[in-house]
C-alpha positions in Angstrom: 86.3 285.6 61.7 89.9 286.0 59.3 90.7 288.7 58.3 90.7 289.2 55.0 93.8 290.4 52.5 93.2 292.8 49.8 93.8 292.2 46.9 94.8 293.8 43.5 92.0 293.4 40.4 94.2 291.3 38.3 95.0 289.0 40.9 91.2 287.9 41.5 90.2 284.7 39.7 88.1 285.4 36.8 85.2 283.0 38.1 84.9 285.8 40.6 84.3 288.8 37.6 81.9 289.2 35.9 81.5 288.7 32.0 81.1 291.9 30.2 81.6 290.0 27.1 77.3 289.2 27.0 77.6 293.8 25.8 80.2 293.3 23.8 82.1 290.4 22.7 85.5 292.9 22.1 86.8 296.3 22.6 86.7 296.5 19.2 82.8 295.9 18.9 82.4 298.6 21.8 84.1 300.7 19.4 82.1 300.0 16.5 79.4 300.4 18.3 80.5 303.8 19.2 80.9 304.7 15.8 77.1 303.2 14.5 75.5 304.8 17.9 77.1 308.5 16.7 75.9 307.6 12.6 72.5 306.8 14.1 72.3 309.9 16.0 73.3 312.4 13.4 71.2 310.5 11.3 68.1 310.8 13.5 68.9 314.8 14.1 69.0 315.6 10.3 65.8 313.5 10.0 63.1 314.8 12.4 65.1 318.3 14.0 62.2 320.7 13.2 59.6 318.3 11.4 57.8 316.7 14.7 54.6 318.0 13.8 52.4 315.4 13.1 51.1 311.7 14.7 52.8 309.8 11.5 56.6 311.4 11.6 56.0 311.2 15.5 55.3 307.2 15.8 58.7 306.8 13.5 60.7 308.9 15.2 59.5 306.9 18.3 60.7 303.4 17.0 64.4 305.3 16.0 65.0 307.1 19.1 64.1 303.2 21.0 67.3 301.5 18.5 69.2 304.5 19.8 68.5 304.2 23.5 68.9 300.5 23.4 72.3 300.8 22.0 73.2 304.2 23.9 72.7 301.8 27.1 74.9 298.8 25.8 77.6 300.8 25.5 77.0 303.1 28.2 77.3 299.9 30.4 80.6 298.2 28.8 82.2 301.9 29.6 81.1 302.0 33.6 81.3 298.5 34.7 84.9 298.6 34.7 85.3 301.3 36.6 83.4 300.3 39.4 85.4 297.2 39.9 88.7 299.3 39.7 89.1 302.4 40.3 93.1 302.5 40.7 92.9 301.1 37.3 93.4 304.8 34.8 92.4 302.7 32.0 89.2 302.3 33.6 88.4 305.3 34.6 89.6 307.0 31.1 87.0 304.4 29.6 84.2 305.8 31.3 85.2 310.0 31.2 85.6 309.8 27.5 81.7 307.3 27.5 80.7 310.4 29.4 81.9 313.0 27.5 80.5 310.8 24.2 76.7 310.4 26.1 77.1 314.6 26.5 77.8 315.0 22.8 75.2 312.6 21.8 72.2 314.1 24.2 73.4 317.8 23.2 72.2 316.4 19.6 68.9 314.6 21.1 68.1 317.3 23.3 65.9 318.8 20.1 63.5 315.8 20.4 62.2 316.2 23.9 62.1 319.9 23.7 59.9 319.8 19.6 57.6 316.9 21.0 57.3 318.8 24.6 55.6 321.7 21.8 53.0 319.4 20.3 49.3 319.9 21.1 48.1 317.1 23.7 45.5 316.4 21.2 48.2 315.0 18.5 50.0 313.6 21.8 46.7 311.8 23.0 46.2 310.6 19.1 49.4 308.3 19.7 49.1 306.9 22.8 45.9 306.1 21.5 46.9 304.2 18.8 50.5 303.1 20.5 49.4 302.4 24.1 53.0 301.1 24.7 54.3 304.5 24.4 51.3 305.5 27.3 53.5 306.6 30.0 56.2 308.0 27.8 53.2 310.8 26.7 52.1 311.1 30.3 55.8 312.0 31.1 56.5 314.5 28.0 52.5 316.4 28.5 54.1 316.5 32.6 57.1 317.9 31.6 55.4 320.8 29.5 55.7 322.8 32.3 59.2 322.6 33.4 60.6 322.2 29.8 63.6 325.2 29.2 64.2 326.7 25.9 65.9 324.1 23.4 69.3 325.9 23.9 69.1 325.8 27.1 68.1 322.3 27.5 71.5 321.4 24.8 73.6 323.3 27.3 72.2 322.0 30.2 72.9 317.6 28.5 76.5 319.3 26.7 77.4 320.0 30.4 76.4 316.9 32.0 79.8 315.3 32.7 80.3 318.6 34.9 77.1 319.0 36.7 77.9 315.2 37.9 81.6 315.5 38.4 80.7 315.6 42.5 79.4 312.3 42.5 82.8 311.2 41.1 85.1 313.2 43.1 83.7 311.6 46.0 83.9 308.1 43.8 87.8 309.4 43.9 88.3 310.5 47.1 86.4 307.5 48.8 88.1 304.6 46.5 91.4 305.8 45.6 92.6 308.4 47.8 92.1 307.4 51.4 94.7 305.3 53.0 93.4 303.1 55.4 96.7 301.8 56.6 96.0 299.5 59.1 95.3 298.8 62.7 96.9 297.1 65.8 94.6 295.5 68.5 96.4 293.5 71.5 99.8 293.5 69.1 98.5 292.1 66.3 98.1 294.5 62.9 95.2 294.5 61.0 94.7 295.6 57.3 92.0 298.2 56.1 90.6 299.8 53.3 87.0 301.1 52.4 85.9 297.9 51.5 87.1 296.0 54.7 85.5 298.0 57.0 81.6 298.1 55.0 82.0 294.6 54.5 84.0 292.7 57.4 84.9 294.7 59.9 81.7 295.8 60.8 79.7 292.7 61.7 83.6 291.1 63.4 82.5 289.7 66.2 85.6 291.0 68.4 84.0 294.2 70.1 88.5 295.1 70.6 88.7 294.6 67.0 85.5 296.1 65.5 85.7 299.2 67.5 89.4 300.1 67.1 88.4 299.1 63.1 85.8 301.6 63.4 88.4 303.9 65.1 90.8 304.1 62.6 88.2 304.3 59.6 86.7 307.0 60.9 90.4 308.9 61.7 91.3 308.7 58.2 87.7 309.5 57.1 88.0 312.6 59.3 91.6 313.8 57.1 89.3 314.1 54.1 85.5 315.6 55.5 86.4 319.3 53.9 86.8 317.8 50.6 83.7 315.8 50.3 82.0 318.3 51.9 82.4 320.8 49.4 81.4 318.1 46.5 78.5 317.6 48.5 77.7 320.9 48.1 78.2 321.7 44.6 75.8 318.9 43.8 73.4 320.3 46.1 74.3 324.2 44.3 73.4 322.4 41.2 70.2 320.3 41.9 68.7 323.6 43.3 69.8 325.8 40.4 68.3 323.7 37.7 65.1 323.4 40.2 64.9 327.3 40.3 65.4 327.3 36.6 62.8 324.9 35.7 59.7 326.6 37.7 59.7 324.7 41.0 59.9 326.9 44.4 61.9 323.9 46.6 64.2 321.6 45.5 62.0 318.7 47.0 59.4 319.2 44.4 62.2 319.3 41.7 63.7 315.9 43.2 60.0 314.2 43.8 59.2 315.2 40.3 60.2 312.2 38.1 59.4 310.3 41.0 55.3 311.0 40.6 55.0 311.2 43.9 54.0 314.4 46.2 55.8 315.8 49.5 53.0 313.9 51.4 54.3 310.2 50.3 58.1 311.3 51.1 57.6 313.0 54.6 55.3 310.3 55.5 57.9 307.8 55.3 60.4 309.4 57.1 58.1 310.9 59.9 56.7 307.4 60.8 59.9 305.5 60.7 61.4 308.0 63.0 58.6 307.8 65.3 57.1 304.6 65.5 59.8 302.6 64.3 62.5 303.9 66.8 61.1 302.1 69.5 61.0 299.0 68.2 65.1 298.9 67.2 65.8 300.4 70.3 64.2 297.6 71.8 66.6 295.3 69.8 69.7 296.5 70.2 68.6 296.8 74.1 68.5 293.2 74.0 71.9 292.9 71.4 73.4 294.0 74.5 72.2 291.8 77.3 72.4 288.5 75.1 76.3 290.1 73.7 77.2 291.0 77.7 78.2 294.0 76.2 79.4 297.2 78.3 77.2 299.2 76.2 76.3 299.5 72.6 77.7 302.0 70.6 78.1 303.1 67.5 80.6 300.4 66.1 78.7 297.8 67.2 74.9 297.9 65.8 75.7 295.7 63.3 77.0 292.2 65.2 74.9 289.4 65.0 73.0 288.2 67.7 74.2 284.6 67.8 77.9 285.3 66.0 78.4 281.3 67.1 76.0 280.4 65.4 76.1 282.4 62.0 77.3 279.9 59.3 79.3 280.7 56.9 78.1 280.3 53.5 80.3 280.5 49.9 79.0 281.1 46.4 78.4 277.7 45.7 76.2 277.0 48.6 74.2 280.2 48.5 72.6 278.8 44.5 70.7 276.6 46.7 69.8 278.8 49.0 68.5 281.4 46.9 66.4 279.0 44.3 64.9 277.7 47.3 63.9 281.1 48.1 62.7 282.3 45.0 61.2 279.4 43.7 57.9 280.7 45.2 57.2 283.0 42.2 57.3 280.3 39.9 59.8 278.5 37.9 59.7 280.5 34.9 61.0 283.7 37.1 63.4 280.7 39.1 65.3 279.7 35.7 65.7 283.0 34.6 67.5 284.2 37.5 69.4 281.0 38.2 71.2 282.1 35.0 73.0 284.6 36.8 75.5 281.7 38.4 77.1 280.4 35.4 76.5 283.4 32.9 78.6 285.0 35.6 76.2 288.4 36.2 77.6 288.6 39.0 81.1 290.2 40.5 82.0 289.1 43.8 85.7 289.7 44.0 87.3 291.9 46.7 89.6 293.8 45.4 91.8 297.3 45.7 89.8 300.0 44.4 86.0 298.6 44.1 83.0 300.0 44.8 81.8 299.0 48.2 78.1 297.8 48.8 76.1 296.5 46.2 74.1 297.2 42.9 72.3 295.9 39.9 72.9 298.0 36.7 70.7 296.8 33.7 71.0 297.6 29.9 67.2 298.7 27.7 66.3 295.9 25.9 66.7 292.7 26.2 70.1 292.1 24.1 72.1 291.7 27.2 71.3 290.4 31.0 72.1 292.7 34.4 75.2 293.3 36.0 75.5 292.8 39.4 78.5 294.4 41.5 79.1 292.9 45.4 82.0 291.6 47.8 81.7 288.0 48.9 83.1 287.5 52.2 81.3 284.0 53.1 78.9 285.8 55.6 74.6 285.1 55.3 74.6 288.6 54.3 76.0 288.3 51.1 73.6 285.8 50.4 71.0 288.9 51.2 72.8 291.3 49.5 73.1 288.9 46.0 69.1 288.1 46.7 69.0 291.8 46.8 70.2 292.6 44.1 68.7 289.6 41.6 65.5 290.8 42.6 66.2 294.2 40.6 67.9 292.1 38.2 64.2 289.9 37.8 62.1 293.2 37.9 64.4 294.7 35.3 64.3 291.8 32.7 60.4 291.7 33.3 60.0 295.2 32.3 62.2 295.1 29.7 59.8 291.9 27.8 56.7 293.3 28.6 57.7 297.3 27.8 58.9 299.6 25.3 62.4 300.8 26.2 60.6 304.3 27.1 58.1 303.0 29.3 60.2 300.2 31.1 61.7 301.9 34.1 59.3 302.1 37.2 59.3 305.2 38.8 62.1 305.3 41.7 59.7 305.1 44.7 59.1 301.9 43.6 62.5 300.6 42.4 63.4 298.5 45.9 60.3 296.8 46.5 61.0 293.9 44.2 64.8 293.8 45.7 63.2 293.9 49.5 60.5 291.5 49.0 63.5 288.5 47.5 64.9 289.2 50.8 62.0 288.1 52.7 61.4 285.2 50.6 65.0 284.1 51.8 64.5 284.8 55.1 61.1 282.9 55.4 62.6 279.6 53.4 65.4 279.8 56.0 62.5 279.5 58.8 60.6 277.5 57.2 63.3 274.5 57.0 64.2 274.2 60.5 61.8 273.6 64.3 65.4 274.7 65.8 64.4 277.4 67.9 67.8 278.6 67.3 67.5 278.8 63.7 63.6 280.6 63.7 66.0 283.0 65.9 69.0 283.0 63.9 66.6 283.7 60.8 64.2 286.4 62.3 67.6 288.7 63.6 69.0 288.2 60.0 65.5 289.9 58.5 65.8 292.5 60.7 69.4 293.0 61.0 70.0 292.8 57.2 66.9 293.4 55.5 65.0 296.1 57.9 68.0 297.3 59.3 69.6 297.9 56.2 66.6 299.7 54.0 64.7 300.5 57.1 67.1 302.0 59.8 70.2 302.7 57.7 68.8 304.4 54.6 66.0 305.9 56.7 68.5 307.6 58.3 71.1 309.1 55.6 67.3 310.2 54.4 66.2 312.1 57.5 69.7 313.6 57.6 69.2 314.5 53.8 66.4 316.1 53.8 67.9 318.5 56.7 70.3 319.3 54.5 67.9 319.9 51.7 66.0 322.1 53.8 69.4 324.1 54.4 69.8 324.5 50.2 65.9 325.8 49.6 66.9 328.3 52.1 69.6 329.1 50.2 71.7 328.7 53.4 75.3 327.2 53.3 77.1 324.1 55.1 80.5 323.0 55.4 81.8 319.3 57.2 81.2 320.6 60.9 77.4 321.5 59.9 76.9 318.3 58.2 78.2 316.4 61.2 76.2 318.2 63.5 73.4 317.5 61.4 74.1 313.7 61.1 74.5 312.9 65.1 71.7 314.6 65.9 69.3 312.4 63.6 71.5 309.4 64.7 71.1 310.8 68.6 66.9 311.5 67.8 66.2 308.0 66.4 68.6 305.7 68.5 68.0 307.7 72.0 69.8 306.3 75.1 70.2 302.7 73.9 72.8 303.2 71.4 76.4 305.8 72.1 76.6 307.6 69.7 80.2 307.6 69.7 82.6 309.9 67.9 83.6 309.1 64.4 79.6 307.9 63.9 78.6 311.6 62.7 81.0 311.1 59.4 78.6 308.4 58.4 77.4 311.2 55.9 81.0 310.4 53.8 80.4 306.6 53.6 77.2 306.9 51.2 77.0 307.7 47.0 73.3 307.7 48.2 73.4 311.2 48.7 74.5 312.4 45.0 71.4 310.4 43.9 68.9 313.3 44.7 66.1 311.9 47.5 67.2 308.0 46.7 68.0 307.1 50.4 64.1 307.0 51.5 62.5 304.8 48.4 64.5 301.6 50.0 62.0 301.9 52.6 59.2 303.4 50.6 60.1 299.8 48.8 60.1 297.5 51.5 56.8 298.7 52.9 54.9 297.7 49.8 57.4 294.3 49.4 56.6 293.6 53.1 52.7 294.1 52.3 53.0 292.1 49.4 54.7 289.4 51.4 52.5 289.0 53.6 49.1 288.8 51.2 51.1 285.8 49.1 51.7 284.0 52.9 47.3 284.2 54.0 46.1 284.2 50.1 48.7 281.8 48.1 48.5 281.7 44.8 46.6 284.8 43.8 48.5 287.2 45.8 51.7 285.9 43.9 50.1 286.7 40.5 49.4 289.9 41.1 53.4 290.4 42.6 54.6 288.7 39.3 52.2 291.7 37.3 53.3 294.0 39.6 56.9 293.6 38.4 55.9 293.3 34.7 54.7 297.3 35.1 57.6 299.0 34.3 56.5 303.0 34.1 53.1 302.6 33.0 52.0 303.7 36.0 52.6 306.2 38.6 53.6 304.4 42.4 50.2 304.9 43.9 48.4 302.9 41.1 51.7 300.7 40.2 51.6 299.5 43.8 47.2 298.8 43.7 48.5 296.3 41.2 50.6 294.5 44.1 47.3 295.0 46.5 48.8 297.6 48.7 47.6 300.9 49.1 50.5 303.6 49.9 48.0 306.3 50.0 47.5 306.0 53.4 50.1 304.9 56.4 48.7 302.1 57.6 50.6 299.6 55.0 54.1 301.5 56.6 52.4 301.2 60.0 51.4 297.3 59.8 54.8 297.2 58.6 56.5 298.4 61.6 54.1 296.4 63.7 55.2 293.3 62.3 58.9 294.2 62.8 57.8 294.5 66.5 56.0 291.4 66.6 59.4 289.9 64.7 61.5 291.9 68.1 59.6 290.3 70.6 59.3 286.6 68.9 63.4 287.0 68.8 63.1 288.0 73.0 61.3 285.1 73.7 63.2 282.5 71.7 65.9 284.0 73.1 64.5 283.3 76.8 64.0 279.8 75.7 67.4 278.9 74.7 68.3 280.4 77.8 66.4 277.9 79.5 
């Protein structure tokens, strides 16, 4: 494994950028479209602010505020992108404050139309949904919101002062990205370079245990310097979510955060209860046997992500993984295969390293369907990039989907269900890499990478900055403090619950609660495994029924928000209002451990 250099952004080839052009073709036309998106707000404020009384003005105002939102999001796009890919760069990151401070401006002036249509009677409301069904879930939403809705002044102060209220998540943006110093490291007289990225991304999975623990050493030594300082961001956001949840009626800040969700305390307890109790176990059993195959001393920490057959992990670059990944998805048809096979040479996707970027992995999609998504990653030729990009296009096919088949304000699902479609593409890949090969080194090779990339990842790793979050959480509705010590106590001891005897938890692991943006998302962390339950249920019914089961997946993502998760995910054929689809879930992960021990017994032979 090499290790990799750093580099700066403008010394990337541009075949590894993405092309922002598909928003806007120049600065200039991001400007202009500035300039029209400010006419066509002040425009829309002096022509319904006080005169939403009726079905007719109602169902205009409807097809305005939709040319508004569409273009609000082009731009809002063209401003952020940059920044994530640089954030050294100042001219990035003035880009986005002064989008920020523009979207403010601009929802102060909007924050009249929510507030007047919040007032109508549910009769007049009813009367358009009636006669507009694609508006359905938008009406759902605003007669909902009827009871959390704030005087208009208030709810203008509240969108004037947005760039503040969110100013945590971007301290820690700052902190994280361009303010830690990573130096480097020396293992057996030989220096190593670090950063952020490094470590997420290469270090991590190197499959020298002298390397990847003194990596993990010396990341978590100059995360240490900074803990106070996050810390308190942390806890402003916190200050702020529970304020605005006091504010707006609700008695605990999970029933605030749940709210736009549509889902109850019942549905987010469940999942993190059953993971930690059933699922536990099973990775405990894995990484029991990580060790005895690795001849490892123990496992710790550092180590729990190292592949189970490092000599046998291939290395894969950008060009191989478009075969790889049309052969996965070319299950769902080759309408849904063409469209995201455009992602490779309309260039969607970033995958340069560079000084500065964002670590991990996202999709961000514009309303509408003038431009495609963006997708931000760091390829470092390892099989899990190729999950990670899979990842990641599924949210890219779910969100062109919704987009066609939905009005701009009924297109977005609600969040418990946003990772499903990304999960499931990953064990489509997964099961075309079985399906290829009689090697039992490859079904084993392919069975550790679901559960080392995909479970692990949305399953084990998000599952656990949620359990850890929603300590915290209970902390805040208690209107208790915490500084970096009580967060760190707070993170080993999930860490220590879940992992048990099998894995040292080692110091440096309880900082994991600085490596995340997860947690300045509200309750985010747990959907990715709310997600992958319902993906890995709607996996499963396309393997035993064909091509039925696939229809209804290809509806499912169609959705949008019409629906609320517990009848959006009836649509896929799995019901989450029970546990047994997270429970069959878990049993097939430890039917996957044990196939993995006995392959493994095999080659031994």
């Amino acid at each position: 494994m090499e290790t990799q250099e750093m580099k700066h952004r403008n010394e990337v080839a541009e075949n590894l950028t993405w092309d922002l052009t598909a928003l806007f073709a120049t600065r200039e036309a991001f400007d202009q479209a500035i300039e029209k998106l400010q006419t066509l707000v002040t425009a829309f404020e002096k022509k319904y602010a006080e005169k939403l009384t009726n079905k007719e003005i109602i169902l205009k105002s409807l097809k305005d505020y939709e040319e508004i939102l569409e273009l609000y999001s082009l731009t809002n796009q063209y401003a952020f992108l940059p920044e994530t890919t640089d954030l050294t760069n100042p001219e990035n990151t003035q880009l986005s404050r002064k989008m920020s401070i523009t979207s403010a401006n601009l929802s102060a002036s909007l924050s009249f139309f929510q507030s007047e249509i919040t007032e109508v009677s549910d009769e007049i409301l009813d009367d358009i949904a009636k006669e507009a069904p694609e508006y359905n879930s938008f009406i759902r939403i605003i007669k909902a919101n009827k009871k959390i809705q704030l005087d208009p002044a208030v709810e203008k102060a509240l969108a004037q002062l947005s760039p503040t209220l969110n100013a945590p998540s971007d301290i820690y943006e700052q902190a994280r990205l361009a303010d830690m110093d990573f130096g480097t490291f020396t293992v057996d007289g030989k220096e190593y370079p670090l950063s952020f990225v490094l470590y997420e991304d290469h270090y991590m999975y190197h499959t020298d245990t002298s390397i990847r623990r003194a990596a993990f050493d010396k990341f978590s030594s100059v995360l240490k310097k900074y803990e106070n300082v996050v810390a308190a961001a942390y806890y402003t956001k916190l200050q702020t979510e529970k304020t605005i949840a006091t504010m707006r009626g609700f008695d605990s800040i999970f029933d605030y955060l749940l709210y736009d969700q549509e889902v109850d305390r019942d549905l987010y307890n469940r999942q993190i209860d059953v993971i930690m109790s059933d699922l536990a176990p099973v990775m405990q059993k894995y990484v029991t046997h990580l060790k005895e195959v690795q001849a490892l001393d123990k496992v710790t920490y550092a180590d729990l992500k190292i592949d189970l057959d490092p000599e046998y992990s291939p290395t894969v670059t950008i060009e191989e993984s478009q075969k790889m990944v049309e052969e996965a998805i070319s299950v769902l048809g080759e309408e849904y295969t063409e469209m995201i096979m455009k992602a490779y040479p309309e260039r969607w996707v970033d995958f340069a390293q560079n000084k500065g970027k964002s670590t991990g992995g996202f999709c961000s999609s514009s309303l509408g369907e003038k431009a495609h998504p963006y997708i931000l990653m760091s390829w470092t030729n390892h099989l899990s990039n190729v999950y990670t990009l899979i990842h990641e296009l599924g949210h890219a096919g779910q969100s062109i989907l919704a987009n066609k088949h939905n009005s701009i304000l009924d297109e977005g699902p609600s969040l418990y269900l946003i990772e499903a479609p990304s999960t499931f593409n990953e064990l489509l890949l997964t099961d075309s890499l079985t399906a290829k090969t009689e090697d039992p080194r490859m079904e084993r090779f392919a069975l550790t990478k679901m559960l080392t990339d995909t479970y692990f990842h949305n399953f084990v790793t998000h599952l656990l900055e949620a359990a850890y979050q929603r300590e915290v959480y209970k902390l805040v509705d208690q209107g208790m403090s915490f500084d970096a010590q009580k967060l760190s106590e707070i993170k080993r001891r999930v860490l220590e619950d879940f992992w048990g005897d099998a894995v040292e938890i080692n110091p440096g692991a309880e900082l994991t609660w600085m490596r995340q943006i997860h947690y300045y998302m509200g309750l985010y962390s747990y959907t990715y495994s709310a997600g992958l339950t319902i993906a890995t249920q709607a996996f499963l019914k396309i393997k035993e029924e064909g091509q039925a089961a696939t229809n209804r997946w290809m509806e499912f993502l169609k959705t949008g928000g019409r629906f609320i998760p517990v009848d959006a995910a009836k649509i896929a054929g799995v019901d989450i209002t029970t546990d047994k689809p997270l429970k069959d879930t878990i049993q097939y992960l430890d039917d996957a451990v044990n196939r993995i021990k006995e392959l493994s017994k095999e080659l031994q032979k």
